[in-house]
C-alpha positions, 0 to 999 in steps of 0.5 A, spaced: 595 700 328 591 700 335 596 697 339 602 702 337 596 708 338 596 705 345 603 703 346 605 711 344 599 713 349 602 710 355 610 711 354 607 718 353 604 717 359 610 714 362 615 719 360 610 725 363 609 722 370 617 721 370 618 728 368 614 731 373 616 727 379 623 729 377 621 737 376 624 741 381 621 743 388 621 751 389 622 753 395 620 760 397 623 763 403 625 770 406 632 773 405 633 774 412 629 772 419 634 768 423 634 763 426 629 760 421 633 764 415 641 766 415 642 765 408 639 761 402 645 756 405 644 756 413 639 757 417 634 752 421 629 752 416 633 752 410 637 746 412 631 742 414 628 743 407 634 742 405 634 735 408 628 733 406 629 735 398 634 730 399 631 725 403 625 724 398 631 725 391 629 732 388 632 738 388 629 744 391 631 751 388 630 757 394 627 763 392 628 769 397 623 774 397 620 778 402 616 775 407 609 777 404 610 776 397 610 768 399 603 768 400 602 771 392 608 767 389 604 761 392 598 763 388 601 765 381 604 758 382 612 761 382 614 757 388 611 750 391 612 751 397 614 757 403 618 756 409 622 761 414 618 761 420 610 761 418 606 761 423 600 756 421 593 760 423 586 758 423 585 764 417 591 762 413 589 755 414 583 758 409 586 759 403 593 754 404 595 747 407 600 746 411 605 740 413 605 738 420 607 744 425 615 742 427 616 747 432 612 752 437 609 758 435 610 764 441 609 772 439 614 776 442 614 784 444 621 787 444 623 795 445 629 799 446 632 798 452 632 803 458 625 805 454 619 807 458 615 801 456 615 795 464 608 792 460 605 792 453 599 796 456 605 801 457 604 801 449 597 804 450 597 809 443 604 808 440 605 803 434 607 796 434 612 793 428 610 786 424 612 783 419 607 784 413 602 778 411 597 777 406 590 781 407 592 781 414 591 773 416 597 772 419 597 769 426 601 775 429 596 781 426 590 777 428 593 776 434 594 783 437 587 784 434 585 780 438 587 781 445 589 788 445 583 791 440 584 799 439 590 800 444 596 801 439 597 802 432 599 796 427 605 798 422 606 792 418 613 791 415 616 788 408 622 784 412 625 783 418 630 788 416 627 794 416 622 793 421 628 792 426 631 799 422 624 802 425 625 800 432 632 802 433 631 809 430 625 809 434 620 810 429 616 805 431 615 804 440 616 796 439 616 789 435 613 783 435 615 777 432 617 770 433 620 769 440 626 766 437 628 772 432 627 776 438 631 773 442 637 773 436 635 780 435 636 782 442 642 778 443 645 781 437 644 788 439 650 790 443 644 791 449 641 796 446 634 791 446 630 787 451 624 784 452 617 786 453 612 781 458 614 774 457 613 770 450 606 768 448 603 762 444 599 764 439 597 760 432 598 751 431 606 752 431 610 753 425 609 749 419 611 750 410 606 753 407 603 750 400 597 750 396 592 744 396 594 743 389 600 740 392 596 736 398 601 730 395 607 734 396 605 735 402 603 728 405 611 726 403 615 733 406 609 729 413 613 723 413 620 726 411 618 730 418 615 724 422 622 720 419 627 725 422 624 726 428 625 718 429 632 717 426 635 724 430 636 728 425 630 733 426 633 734 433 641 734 431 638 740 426 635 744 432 641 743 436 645 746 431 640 752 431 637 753 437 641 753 442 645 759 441 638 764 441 
């Protein structure tokens, strides 16, 4: 009788270790934040998940939301893991894990073409557009903290959209964003929009975000990560993006 006990103790146990390595992956990302972001189908971020999901034999469900509902879908346990271009910061380190970072992170300011503004110090009292993050500990909030405290207001956006709807309408005087966004959005805009002062590193580069609960996913995406960059296809992704921002 002891034995059959044991016999149902490690099929059940079997079957349960089975099912979770076979669960689905869920995949937080953002509706909409080139080139990281086209669609749930397209974008640099999208198909490097995309790869590695099938690489390690799971299948990944992408998730759109905006851009600081990622930080409380991760909490709450409604998605795995978040990509869309997310700046790995000290701050954010705190609470999150990351995988290793797979592209540089620069901050770019961008304003209307013809606009007064020749510097940032040019925006001395006007408003700045970002996009929103959790109880601000994004690298690009801390950031203009950091190195212009005091010398224009921060306005925080729900997504890359509406942020660049404000600065179009002159709501807001100019946005900071990833440098790679920036340029899509600059070249896109019929030269209507320009950069403003050189691009600028800030944060450990861009990475996907978990929960420490996720650790181990986390050490297989590294070696997925580690694995394109040695077999070409990482650089084959980003050619594929890149290039045309």
């Amino acid at each position: 009788m002891r034995w059959r006990i044991r016999l149902l103790n490690l099929l059940f146990s079997y079957c349960l270790m089975v099912s979770t390595s076979l669960a689905d992956i869920r995949v937080g990302t953002l509706f909409f934040y080139p080139p990281f972001v086209l669609s749930n189908d397209s974008g640099f971020d999208i198909q490097l998940i995309k790869t590695i999901c099938q690489n390690i034999n799971q299948k990944c469900i992408m998730v759109p939301m905006d851009y600081y509902s990622l930080f409380s879908a991760l909490n709450t346990g409604k998605i795995d893991i978040a990509v869309g271009g997310i700046t790995i910061s000290k701050k954010l380190k705190e609470t999150y894990i990351f995988s290793l970072p797979y592209m540089l992170s620069k901050g770019q300011f961008i304003v209307q073409k013809g606009s007064a503004y020749k510097s940032v110090n040019d925006l001395k009292g006007k408003t700045v557009g970002i996009l929103m993050t959790e109880e601000k500990q994004g690298a690009y909030y801390n950031y203009l903290l950091e190195n212009f405290p005091g010398l224009f207001v921060i306005q925080q956006f729900d997504d890359i959209e509406d942020l660049m709807t404000s600065l179009n309408e002159n709501e807001i005087s100019a946005a900071f964003l990833n440098y790679l966004s920036a340029s899509y959005w600059v070249m896109s805009s019929a030269s209507q929009l320009q950069n403003l002062d050189a691009a600028t590193p800030l944060g450990e580069g861009i990475g996907i975000m978990s929960i420490p609960n996720n650790a181990n996913l986390i050490d297989e995406i590294n070696g997925q990560l580690l694995q394109m960059e040695k077999d070409g296809s990482y650089l084959k992704l980003y050619n594929m993006y890149i290039p045309t921002f």
